[in-house]
N, C-alpha and C positions, 0 to 999 in steps of 0.2 A: 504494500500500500504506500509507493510513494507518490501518490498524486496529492494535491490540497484536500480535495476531497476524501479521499483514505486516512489521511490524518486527524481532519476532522472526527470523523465520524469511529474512529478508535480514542480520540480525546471524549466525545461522548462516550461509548460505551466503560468506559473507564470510569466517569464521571458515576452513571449507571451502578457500576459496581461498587466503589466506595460509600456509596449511598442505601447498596442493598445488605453489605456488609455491616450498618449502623453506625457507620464515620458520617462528619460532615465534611461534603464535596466543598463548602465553601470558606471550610476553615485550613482543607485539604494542599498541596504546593502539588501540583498537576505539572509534571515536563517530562517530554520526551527524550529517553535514551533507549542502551539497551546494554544487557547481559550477554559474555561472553565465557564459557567455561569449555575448560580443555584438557583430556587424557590423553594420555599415549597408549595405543593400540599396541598388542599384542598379539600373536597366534597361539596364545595359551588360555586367553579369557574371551568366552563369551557374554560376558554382561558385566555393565561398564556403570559406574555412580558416575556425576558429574556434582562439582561442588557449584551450589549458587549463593550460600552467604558465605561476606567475607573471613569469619570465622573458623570454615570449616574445613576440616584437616585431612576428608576421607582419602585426598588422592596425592597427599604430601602438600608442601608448601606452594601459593597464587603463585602461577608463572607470571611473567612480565607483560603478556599477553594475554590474559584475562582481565574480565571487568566482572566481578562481584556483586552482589546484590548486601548493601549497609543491614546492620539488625535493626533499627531501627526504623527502615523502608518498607513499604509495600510496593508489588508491580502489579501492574495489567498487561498479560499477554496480549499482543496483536499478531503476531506471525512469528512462524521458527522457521531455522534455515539450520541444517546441516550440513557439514563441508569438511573432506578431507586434505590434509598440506604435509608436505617432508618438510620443515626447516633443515637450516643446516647447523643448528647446536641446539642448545637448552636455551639462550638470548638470543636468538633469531627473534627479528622483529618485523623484517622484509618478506618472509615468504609469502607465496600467494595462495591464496585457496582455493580449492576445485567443488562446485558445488558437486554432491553424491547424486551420481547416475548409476546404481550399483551393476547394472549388467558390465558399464563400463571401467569399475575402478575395482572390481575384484582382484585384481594382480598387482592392486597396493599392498594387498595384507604380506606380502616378503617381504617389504620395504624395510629397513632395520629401525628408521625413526619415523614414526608413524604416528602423527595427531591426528585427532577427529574433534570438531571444535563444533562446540552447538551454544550457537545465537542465536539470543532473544531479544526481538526488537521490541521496544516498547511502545 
């Protein structure tokens, strides 16, 4: 949803939910980001946690390339995107991402460094 109107109309339903949740929308600070969380793939595990608040330690310490969700914060999902990338270290910050076509990135899983990053836009 990047149009104006996508935007919009995810700031409402956002509104929508803070308000069905028993918050007030209008005491609420409403802006748009998003959430970035990222493991490294393995050919040993099938099912993968992903950490979204910044506190949380499930998959070792925030890479430099995550963005966290505050304890303090709440989010309103608008769309996910999944996408695979090889950096070329642990502080790689240039790589680029492949959004997941999985007929086509199966013959990622050899790859020796191997992220799967899943953002939330907000």
């Amino acid at each position: 949803m990047a149009s104006t109107m996508g935007s919009r109309l995810a700031y409402d339903k956002a509104k929508e939910a803070i308000n069905r949740a028993g918050f007030s929308a209008s005491q609420a600070v409403l802006s748009q980001g998003y959430l970035r969380a990222e493991v490294t793939m393995t050919t040993t595990k099938t099912l993968y946690t992903f950490a979204i608040l910044q506190n949380d330690q499930t998959n070792g310490a925030q890479t430099n390339t995550e963005q966290r969700l505050a304890l303090q914060d709440a989010f309103y999902c608008s769309s996910i995107g999944i996408y695979v990338a090889k950096p070329t270290s642990a502080t790689d910050t240039t790589f680029a991402l492949a959004h997941i076509q999985m007929h086509k990135y199966l013959q990622l899983l050899t790859w020796q460094l191997l992220c799967i990053l899943f953002t939330i836009r907000l």
